[in-house]
N, CA, C and O of each residue as an XYZ file, in Angstrom:
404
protein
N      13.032      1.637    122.938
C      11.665      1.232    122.658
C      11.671      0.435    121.353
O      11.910      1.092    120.339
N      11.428     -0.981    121.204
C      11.381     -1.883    120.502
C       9.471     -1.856    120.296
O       8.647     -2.011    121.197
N       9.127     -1.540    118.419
C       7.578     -1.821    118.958
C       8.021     -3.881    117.899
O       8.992     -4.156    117.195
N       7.244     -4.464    118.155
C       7.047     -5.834    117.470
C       5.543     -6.045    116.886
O       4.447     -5.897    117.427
N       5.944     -6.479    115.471
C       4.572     -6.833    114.179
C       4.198     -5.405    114.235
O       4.079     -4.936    113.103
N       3.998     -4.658    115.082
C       3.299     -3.609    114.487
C       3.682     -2.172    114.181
O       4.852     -2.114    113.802
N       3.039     -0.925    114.226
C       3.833      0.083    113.201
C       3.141      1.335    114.278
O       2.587      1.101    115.352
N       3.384      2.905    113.557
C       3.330      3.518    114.494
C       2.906      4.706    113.295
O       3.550      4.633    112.249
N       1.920      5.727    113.393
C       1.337      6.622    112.777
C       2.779      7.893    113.437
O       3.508      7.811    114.425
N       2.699      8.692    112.618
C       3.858      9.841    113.611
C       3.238     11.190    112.617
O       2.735     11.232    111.495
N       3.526     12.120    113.546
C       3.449     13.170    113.258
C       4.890     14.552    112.970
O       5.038     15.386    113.864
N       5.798     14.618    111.714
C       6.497     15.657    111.835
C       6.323     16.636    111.549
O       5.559     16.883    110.616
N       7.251     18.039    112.551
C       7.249     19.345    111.968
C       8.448     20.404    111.820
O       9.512     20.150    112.385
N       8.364     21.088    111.388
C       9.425     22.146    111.308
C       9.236     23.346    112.450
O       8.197     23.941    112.737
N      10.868     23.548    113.133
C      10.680     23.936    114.634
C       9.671     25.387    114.299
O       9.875     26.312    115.085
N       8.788     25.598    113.382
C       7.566     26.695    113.702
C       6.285     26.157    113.662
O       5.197     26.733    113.680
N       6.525     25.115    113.614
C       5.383     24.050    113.847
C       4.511     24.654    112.131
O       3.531     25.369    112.339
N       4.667     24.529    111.419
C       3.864     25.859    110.372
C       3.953     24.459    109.386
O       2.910     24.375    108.737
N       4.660     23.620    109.164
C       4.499     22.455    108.236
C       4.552     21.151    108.915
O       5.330     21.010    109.858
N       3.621     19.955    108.433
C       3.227     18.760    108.952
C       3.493     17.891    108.030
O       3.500     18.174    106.832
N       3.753     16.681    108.529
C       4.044     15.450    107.651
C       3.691     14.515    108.657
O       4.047     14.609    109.832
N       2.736     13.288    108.017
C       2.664     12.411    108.781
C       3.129     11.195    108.151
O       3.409     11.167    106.953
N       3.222     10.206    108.896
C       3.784      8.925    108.169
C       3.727      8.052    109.008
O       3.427      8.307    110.174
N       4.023      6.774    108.553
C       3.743      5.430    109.413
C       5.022      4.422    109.067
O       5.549      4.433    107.955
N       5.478      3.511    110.192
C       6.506      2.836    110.544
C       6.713      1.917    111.147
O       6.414      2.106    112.326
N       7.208      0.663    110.897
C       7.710     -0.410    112.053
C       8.330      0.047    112.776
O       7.864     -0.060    113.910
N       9.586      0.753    112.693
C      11.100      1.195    113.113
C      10.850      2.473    113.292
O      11.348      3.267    112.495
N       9.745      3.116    114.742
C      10.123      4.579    115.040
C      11.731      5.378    114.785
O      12.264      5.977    113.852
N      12.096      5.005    116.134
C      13.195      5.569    116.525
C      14.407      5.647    114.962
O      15.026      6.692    114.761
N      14.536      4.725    114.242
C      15.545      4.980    113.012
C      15.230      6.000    111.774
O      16.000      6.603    111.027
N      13.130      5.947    111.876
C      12.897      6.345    110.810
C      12.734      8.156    111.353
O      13.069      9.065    110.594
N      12.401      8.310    112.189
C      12.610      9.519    112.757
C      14.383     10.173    112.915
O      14.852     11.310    112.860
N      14.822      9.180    113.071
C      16.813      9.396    113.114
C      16.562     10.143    111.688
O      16.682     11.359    111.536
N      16.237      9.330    110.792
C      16.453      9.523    109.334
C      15.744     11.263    109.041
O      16.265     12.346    108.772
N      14.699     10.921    109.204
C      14.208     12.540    109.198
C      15.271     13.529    109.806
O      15.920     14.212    109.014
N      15.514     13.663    111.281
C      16.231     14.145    111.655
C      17.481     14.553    110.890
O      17.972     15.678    110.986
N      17.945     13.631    110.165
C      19.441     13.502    109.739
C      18.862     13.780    108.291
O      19.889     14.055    107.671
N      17.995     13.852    107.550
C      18.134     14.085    105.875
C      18.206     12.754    105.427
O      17.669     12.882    104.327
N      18.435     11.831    105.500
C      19.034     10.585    104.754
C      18.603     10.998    103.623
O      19.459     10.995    102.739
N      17.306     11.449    103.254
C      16.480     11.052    101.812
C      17.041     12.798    101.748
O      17.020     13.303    102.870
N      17.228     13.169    101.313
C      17.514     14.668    100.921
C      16.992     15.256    100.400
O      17.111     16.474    100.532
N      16.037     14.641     99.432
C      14.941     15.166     98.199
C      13.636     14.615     98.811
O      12.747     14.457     97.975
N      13.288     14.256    100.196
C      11.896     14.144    100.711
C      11.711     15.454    101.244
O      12.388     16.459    101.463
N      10.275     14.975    101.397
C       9.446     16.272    101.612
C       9.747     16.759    103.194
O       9.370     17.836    103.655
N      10.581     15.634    103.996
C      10.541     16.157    105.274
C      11.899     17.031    105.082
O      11.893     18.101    105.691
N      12.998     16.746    104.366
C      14.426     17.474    103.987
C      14.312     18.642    103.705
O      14.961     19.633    104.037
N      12.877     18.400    102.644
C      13.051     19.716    101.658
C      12.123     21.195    103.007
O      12.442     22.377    103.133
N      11.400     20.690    103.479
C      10.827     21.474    104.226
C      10.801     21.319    105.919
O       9.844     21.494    106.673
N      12.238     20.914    106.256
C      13.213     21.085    107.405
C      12.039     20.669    108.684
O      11.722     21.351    109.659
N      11.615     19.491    108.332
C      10.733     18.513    109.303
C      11.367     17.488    109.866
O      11.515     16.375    109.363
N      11.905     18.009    111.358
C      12.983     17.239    112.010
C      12.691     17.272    113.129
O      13.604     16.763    113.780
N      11.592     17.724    113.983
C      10.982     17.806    115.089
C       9.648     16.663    114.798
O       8.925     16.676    113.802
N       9.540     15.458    116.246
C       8.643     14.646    115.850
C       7.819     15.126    116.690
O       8.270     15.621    117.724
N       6.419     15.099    116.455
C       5.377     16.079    117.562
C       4.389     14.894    117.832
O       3.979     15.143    118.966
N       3.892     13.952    117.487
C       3.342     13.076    117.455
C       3.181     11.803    117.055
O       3.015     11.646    115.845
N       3.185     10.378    118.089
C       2.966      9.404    117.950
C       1.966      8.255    118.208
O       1.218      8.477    119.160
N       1.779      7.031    117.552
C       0.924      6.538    118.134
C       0.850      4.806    117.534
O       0.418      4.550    116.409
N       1.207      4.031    118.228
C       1.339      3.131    118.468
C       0.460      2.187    118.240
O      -0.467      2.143    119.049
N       0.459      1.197    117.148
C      -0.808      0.431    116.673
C      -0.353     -1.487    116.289
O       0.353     -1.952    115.395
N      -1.142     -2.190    117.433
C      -0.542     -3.781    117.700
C       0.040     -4.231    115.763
O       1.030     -4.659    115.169
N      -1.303     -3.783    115.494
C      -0.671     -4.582    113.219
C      -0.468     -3.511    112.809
O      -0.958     -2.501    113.313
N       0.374     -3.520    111.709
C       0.887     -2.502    110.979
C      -0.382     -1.929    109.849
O      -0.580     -0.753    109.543
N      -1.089     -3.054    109.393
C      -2.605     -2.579    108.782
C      -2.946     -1.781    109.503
O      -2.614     -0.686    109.050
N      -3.733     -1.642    110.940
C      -3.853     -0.381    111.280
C      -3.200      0.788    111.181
O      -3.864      1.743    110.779
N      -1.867      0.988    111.492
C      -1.565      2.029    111.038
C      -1.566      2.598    110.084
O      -1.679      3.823    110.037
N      -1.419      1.711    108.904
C      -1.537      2.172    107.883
C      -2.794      3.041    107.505
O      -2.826      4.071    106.831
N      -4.016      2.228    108.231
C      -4.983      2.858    107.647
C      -5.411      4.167    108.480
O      -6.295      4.928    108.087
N      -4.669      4.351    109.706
C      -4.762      5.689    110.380
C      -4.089      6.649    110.247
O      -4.216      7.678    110.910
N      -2.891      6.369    108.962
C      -2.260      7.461    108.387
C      -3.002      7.647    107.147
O      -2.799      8.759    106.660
N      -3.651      7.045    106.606
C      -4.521      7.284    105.567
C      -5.505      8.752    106.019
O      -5.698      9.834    105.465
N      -5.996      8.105    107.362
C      -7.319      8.694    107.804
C      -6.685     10.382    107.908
O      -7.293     11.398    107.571
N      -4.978     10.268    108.607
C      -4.608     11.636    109.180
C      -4.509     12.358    108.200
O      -4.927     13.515    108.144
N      -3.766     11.567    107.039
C      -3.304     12.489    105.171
C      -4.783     12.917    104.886
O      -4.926     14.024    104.366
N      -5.598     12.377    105.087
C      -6.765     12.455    104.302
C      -7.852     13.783    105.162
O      -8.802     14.397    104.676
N      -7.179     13.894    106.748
C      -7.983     15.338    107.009
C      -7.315     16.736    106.734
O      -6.379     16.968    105.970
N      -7.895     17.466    107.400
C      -7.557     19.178    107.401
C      -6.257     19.251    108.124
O      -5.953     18.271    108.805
N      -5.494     20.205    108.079
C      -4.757     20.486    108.678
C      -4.567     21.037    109.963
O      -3.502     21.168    110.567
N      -6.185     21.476    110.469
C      -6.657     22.278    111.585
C      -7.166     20.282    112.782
O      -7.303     20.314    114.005
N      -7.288     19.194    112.099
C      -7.662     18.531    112.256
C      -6.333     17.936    112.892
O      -6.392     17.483    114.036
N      -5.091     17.922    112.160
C      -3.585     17.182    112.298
C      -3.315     18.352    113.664
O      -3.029     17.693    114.664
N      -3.321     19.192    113.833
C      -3.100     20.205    114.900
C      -3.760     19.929    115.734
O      -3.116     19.649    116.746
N      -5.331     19.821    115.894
C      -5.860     19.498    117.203
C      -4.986     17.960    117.466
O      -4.274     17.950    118.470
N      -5.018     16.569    116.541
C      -4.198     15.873    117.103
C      -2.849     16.063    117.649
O      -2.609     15.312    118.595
N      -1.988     16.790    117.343
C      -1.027     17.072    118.210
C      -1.216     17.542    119.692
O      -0.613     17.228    120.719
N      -2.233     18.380    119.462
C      -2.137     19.013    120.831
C      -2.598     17.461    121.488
O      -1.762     16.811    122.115
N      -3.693     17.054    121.327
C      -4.163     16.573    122.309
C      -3.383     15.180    122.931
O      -3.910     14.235    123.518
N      -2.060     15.374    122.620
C      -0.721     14.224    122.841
C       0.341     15.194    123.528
O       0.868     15.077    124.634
N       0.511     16.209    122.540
C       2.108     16.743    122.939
C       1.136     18.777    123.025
O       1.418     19.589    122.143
N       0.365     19.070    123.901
C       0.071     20.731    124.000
C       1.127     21.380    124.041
O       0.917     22.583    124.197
N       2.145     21.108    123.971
C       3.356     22.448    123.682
C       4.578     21.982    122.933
O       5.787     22.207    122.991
N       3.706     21.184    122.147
C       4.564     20.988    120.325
C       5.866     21.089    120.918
O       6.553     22.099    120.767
N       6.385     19.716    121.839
C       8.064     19.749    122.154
C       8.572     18.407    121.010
O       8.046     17.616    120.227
N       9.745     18.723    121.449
C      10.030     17.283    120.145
C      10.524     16.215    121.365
O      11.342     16.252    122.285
N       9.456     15.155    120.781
C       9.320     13.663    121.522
C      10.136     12.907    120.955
O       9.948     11.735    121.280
N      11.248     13.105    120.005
C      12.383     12.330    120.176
C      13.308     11.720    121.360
O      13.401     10.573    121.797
N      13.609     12.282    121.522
C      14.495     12.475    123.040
C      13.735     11.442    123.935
O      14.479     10.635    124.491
N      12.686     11.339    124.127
C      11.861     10.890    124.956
C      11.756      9.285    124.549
O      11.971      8.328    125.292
N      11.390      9.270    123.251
C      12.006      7.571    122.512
C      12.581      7.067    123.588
O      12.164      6.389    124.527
N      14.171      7.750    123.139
C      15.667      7.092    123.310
C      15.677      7.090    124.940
O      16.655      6.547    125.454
N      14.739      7.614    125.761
C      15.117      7.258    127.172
C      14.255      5.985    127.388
O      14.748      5.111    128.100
N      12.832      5.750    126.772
C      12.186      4.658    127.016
C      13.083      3.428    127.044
O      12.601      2.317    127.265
């Protein structure tokens, strides 16, 4: 899955689903590798073992995304949870699923 010009809101967690990180990206599939793998070792997804991706979402300009990860950082956490469910209801990790697209 190649996205082009534009970027992608994502949702990570740690396999108890109990911590969230969201973030935004041109380059799903590498920047999620990276999570997965630690690259950054001292980020917040390393430090609090956020290597399961639970949610994505796909936006034509990267300005949008940006500003819909704004919107996600900026709610509740009961708010980032109903968005998961209502994509992925049994919090599986949608990695895997990338790499077959």
């Amino acid at each position: 899955m190649v996205f082009q010009k534009g970027g992608c809101v994502y949702i990570m967690s740690n396999k108890y689903n109990s911590v969230l990180y969201t973030g935004v990206t041109s380059e799903l599939i590498s920047r999620i590798w990276d999570h997965k793998n630690k690259t950054y070792p001292n980020s917040f997804t390393a430090k609090y073992n956020c290597t399961k991706l639970v949610y994505y979402c796909f936006y034509p300009h990267i300005e949008e995304a940006i500003a819909a990860e704004k919107t996600i950082k900026g709610s509740s956490k009961e708010y980032k949870r109903q968005l998961v469910k209502s994509m992925n209801p049994d919090w599986k990790n949608l990695y895997d699923g990338l790499l077959e697209e």
